[in-house]
C-alpha positions in Angstrom: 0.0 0.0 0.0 3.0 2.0 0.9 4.7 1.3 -2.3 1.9 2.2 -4.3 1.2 5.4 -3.1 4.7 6.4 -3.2 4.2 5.7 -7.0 1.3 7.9 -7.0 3.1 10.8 -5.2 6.0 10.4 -7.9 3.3 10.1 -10.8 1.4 13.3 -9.6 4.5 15.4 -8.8 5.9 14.5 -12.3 2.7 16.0 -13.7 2.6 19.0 -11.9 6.1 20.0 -13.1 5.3 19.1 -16.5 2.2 21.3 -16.8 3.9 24.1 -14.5 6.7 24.3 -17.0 4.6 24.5 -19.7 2.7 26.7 -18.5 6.0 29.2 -17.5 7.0 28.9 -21.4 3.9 29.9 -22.6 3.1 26.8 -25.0 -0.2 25.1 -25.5 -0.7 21.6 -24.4 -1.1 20.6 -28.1 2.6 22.0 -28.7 3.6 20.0 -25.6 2.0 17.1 -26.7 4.0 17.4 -29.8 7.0 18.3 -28.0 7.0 14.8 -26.0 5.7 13.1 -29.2 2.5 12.0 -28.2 -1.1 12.4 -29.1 -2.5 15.2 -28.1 -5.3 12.9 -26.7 -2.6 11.0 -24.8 -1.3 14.1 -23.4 -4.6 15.1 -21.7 -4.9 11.9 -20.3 -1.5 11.4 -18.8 -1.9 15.0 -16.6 -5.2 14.2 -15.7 -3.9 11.5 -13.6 -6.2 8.8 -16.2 -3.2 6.7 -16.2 -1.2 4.1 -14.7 2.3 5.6 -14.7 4.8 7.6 -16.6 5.9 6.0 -19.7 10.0 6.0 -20.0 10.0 7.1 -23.1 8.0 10.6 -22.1 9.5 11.1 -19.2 13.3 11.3 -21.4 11.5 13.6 -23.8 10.7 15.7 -21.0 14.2 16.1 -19.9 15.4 17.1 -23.2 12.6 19.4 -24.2 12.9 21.5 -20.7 16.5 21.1 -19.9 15.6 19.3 -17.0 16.8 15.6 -15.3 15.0 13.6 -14.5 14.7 13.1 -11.0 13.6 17.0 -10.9 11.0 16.1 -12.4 9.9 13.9 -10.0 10.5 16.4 -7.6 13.7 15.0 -6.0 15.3 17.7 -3.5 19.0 15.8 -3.2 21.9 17.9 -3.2 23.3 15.5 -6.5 20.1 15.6 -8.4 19.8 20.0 -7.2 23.7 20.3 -8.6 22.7 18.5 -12.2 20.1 20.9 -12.7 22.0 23.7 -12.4 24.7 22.1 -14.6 22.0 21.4 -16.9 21.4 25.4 -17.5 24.9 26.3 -17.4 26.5 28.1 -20.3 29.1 26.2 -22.4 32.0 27.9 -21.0 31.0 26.7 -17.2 30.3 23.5 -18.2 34.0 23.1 -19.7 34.9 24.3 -16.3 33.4 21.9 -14.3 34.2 19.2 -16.6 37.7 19.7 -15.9 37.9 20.2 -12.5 36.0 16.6 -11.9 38.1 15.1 -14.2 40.9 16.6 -12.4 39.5 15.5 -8.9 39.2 12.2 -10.2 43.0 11.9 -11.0 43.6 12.4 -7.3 41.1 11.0 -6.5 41.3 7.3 -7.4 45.4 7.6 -7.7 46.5 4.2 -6.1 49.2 4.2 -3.2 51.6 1.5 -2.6 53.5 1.0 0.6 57.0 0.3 0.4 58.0 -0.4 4.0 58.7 3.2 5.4 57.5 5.2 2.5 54.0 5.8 0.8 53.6 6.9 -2.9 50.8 10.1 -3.8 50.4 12.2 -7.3 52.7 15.5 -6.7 50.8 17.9 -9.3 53.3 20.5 -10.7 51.9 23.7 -12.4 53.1 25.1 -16.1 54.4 28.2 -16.4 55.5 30.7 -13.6 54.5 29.8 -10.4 53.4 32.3 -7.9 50.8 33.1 -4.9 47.3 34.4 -7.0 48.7 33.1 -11.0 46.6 31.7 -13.7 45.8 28.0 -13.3 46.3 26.5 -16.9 47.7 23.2 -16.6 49.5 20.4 -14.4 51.5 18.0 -14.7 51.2 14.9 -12.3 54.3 12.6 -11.5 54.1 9.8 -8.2 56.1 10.8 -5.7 57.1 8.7 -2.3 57.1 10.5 0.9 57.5 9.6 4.2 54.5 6.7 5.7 54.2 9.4 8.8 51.8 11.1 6.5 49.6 7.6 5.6 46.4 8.2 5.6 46.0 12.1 5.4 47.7 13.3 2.5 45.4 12.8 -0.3 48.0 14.8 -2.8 51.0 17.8 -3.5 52.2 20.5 -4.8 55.4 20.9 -6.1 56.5 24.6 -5.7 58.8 25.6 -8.5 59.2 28.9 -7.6 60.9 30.9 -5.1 58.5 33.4 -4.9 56.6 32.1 -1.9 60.1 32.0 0.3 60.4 32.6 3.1 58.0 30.4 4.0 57.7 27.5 1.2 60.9 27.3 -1.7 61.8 25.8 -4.9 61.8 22.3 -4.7 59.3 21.7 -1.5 56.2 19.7 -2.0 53.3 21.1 -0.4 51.1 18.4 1.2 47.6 18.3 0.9 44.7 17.2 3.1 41.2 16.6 1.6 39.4 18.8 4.5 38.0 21.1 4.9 40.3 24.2 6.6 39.7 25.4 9.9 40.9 29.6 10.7 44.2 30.1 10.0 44.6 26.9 8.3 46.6 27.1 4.6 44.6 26.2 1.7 45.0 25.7 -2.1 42.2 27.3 -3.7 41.0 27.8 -7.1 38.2 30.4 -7.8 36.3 28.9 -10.9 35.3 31.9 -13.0 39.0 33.1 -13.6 41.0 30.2 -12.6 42.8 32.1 -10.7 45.2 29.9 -7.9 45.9 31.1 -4.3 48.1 29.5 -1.6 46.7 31.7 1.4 45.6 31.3 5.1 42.3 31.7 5.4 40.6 33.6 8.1 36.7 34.3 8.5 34.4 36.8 9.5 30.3 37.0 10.3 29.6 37.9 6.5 32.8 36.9 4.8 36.3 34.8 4.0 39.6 36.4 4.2 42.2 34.8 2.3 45.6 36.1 3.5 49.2 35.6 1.7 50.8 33.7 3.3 54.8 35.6 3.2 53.1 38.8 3.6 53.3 40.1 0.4 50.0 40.5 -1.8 46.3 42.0 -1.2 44.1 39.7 1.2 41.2 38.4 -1.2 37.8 38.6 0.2 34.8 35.8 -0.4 31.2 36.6 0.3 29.6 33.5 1.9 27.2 33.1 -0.4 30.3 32.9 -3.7 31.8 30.5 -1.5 30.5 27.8 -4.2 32.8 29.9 -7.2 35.6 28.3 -5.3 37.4 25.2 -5.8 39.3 23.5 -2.9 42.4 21.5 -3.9 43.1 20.5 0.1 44.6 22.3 3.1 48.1 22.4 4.3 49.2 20.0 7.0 52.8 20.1 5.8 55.4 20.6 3.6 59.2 18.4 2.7 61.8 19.3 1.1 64.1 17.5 -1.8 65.9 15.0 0.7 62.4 14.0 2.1 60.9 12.3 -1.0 62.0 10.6 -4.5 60.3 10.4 -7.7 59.1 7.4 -9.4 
């Protein structure tokens, strides 16, 4: 009995964001019927509730036609099915952008460490170009790199600074190791802000309205994030340490 009205909630709420969107685009129900290619009898009968259940078939029509997944249109309020949607209506240029930044994750991700007695092996991702606090994130490179086993079990990636530009407090040749966490104040973080792919090693700081991300040798404007941007932002992990050349070997 459960199960079945469950079905009927699902049915009815599919219905009543099919007609609500058609209504919002201004187009008839024989233009919608033609839309989902069905009858326009059909059409009628389906939102009237005179059938069983949602064919498949309509239900992917519906997607396509309103730019809309499908679990939305069954009224589905999880945070997964939520993010699709607004991928769904993203401009080109975003969706390029979030594209890469999953496959990116996903290199990290489900990189494979093997343990070699005293040692454990993570991806070290080393940036092109001129590396500097606040510089334009174009592309990586990723090499395995062994490290000390101390750090088993927390360091999810690095960073491979090439640069002495963020001396005194990291130089050329230190890997930068990374925790997938989230930071706490005055934590270091590797952040990328989406929309300009901009980079920033900073320690972050936080007021009632607002982020502060602060350089962290001194030298550079503190960058400020409005809560509610906070999702323009990338995290690539937070600081819990850093090693230097005689520390760590490449594969």
């Amino acid at each position: 009995m459960e199960r079945a009205m469950q079905k009927q909630e699902l049915k009815n709420t599919f219905i009543d964001t099919l007609e609500r969107e058609r209504t919002i685009r201004g187009w008839t129900q024989w233009e919608m019927a033609e839309k989902l290619e069905m009858s326009v009898p059909g059409y009628r009968k389906m939102v009237s509730g005179m059938t069983d259940s949602i064919a498949l078939y309509t239900a992917y029509r519906a997607s396509v036609v309103l730019n809309i997944p499908i679990p939305i249109l069954y009224g589905s309020t999880d945070h997964k099915d939520q993010l699709l949607n607004k991928i769904y209506n993203a401009p080109a240029s975003t969706c390029q952008r979030i594209e890469y930044y999953l496959d990116y994750d996903a290199k990290y991700r489900h990189a494979r460490t093997k343990n070699t007695g005293s040692t454990i092996w993570i991806d070290v991702f080393t940036l092109t170009g001129y590396m500097e606090d606040a510089m334009h994130f174009d592309s990586t490179n990723v090499e395995r790199v062994e490290i000390p086993d101390r750090y088993e079990g927390r360091v999810s990636k690095g960073l491979m600074v090439t640069e002495n530009s963020l001396l005194p407090v990291y130089g050329k040749g230190d890997i930068i190791l990374l925790e997938e966490r989230m930071p706490r104040i005055g934590d270091i973080t590797v952040s990328i802000h989406m929309k300009t792919s901009i980079l920033y090693i900073r320690k972050v700081f936080q007021t009632e309205d607002r982020y502060e991300l602060h350089p962290v040798n001194g030298r550079g404007k503190i960058v400020y994030i409005e809560k509610k941007d906070r999702s323009d932002w990338h995290e690539m992990g937070r600081v819990i340490a850093s090693i230097h050349t005689d520390e760590y070997k490449r594969e």
